[in-house]
C-alpha positions as a Markdown table, in Angstrom:
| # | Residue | x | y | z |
|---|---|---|---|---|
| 1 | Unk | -5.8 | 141.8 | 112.3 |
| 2 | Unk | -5.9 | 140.2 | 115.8 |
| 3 | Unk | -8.8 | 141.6 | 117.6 |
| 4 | Unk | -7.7 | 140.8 | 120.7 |
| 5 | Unk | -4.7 | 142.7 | 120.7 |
| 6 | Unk | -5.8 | 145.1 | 118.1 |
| 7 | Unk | -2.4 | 145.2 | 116.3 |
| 8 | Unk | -1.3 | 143.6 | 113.3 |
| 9 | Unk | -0.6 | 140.1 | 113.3 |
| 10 | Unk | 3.0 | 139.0 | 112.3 |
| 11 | Unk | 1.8 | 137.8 | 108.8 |
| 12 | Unk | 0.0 | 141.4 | 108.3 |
| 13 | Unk | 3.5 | 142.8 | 109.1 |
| 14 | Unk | 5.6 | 140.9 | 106.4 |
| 15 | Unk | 7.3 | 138.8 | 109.6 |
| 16 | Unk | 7.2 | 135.7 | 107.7 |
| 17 | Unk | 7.5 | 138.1 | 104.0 |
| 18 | Unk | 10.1 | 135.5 | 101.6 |
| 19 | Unk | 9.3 | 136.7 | 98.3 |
| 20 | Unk | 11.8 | 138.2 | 95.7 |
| 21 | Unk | 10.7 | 142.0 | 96.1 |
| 22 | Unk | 14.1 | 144.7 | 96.0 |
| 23 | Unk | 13.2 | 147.9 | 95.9 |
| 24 | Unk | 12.2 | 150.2 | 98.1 |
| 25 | Unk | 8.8 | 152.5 | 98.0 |
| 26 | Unk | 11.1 | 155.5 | 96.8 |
| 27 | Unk | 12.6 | 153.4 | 94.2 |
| 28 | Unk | 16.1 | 152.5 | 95.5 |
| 29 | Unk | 17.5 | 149.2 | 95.0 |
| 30 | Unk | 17.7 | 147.4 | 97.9 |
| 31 | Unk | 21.6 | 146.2 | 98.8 |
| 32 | Unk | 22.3 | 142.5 | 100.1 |
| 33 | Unk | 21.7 | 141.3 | 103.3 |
| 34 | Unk | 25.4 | 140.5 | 103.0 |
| 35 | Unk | 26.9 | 143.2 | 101.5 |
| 36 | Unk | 30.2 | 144.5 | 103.6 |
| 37 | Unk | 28.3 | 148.1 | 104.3 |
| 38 | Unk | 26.5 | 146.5 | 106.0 |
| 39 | Unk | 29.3 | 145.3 | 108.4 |
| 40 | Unk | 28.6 | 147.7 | 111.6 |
| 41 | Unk | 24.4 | 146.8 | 111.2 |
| 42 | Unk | 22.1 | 145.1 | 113.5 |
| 43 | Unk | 20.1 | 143.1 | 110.8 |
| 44 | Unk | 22.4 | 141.2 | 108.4 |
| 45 | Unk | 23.3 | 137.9 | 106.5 |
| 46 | Unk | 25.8 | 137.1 | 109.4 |
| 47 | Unk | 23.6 | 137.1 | 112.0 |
| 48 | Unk | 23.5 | 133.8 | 113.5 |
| 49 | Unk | 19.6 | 133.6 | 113.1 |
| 50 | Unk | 19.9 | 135.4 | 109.6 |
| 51 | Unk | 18.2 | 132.0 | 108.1 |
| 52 | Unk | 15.1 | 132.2 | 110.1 |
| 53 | Unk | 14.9 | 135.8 | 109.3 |
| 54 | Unk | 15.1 | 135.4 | 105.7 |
| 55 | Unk | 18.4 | 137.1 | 105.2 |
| 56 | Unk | 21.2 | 135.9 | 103.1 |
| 57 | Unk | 23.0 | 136.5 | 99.8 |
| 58 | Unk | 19.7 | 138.3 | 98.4 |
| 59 | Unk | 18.4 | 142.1 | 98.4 |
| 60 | Unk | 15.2 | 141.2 | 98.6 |
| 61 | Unk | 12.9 | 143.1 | 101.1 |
| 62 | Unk | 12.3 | 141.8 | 104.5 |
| 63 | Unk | 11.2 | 142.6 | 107.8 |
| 64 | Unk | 13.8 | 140.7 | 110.6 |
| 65 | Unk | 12.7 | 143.6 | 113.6 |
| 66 | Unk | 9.0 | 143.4 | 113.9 |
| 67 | Unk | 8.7 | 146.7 | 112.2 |
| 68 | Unk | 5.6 | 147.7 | 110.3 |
| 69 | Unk | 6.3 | 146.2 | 107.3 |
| 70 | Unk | 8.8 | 144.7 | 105.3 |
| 71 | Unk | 11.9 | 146.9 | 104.5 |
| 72 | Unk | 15.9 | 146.7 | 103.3 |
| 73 | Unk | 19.0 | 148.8 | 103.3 |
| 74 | Unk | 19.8 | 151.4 | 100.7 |
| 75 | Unk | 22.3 | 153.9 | 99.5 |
| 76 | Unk | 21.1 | 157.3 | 99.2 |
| 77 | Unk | 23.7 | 159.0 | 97.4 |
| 78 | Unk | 26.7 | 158.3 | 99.6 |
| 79 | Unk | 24.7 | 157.6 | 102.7 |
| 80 | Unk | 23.7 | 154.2 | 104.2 |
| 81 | Unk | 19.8 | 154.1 | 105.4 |
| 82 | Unk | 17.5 | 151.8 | 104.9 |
| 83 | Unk | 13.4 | 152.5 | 103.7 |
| 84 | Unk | 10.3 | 150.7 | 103.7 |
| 85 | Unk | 9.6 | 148.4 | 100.5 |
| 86 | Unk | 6.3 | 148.7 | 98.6 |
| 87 | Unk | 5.1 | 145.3 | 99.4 |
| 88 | Unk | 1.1 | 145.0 | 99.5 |
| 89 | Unk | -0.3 | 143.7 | 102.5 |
| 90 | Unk | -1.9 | 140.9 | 100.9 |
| 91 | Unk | 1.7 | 139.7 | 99.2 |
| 92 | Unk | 4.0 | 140.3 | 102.8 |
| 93 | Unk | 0.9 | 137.8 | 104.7 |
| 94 | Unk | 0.8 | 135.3 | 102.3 |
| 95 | Unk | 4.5 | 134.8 | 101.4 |
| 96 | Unk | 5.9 | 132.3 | 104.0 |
| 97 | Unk | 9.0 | 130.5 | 104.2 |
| 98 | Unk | 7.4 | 127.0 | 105.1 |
């Protein structure tokens, strides 16, 4: 934690998160980043910094907005939401994409 803040740093919050997690705390499957839903979102694979976010051709659970931990997009019944992935703290901090 950065004490001199007192929030989360951006490891503790899954920033830098590149592992191969997809599925969500509820137990959804998490849709790809460039799945054409996804078409009207903020936080896709055609993003022009979708690379340094770690978003792509994947499902895999990620956190591109500085939220509190990594998360995806998911289908809930016929309804497009996203949820919050069930990655441990320990795993979102010490994946990194370098």
């Amino acid at each position: 934690m950065d004490q001199k803040l007192g929030k989360l740093s951006g490891k503790e919050l899954g920033l830098t998160y590149r592992g191969t997690h997809s599925v969500t705390s509820s137990g959804a499957t998490c849709l790809k980043w460039n799945s054409q839903i996804l078409i009207t979102k903020l936080y896709t694979a055609w993003r022009r910094d979708a690379y340094q976010l770690g978003l792509g051709s994947h499902n895999f659970c990620r956190n591109p907005d500085n939220d509190s931990k990594p998360w995806c997009h998911v289908l809930k019944g016929n309804q497009l939401t996203w949820e919050y992935c069930n990655v441990s703290q320990q795993a979102a901090s010490t994946w990194t994409d370098d």
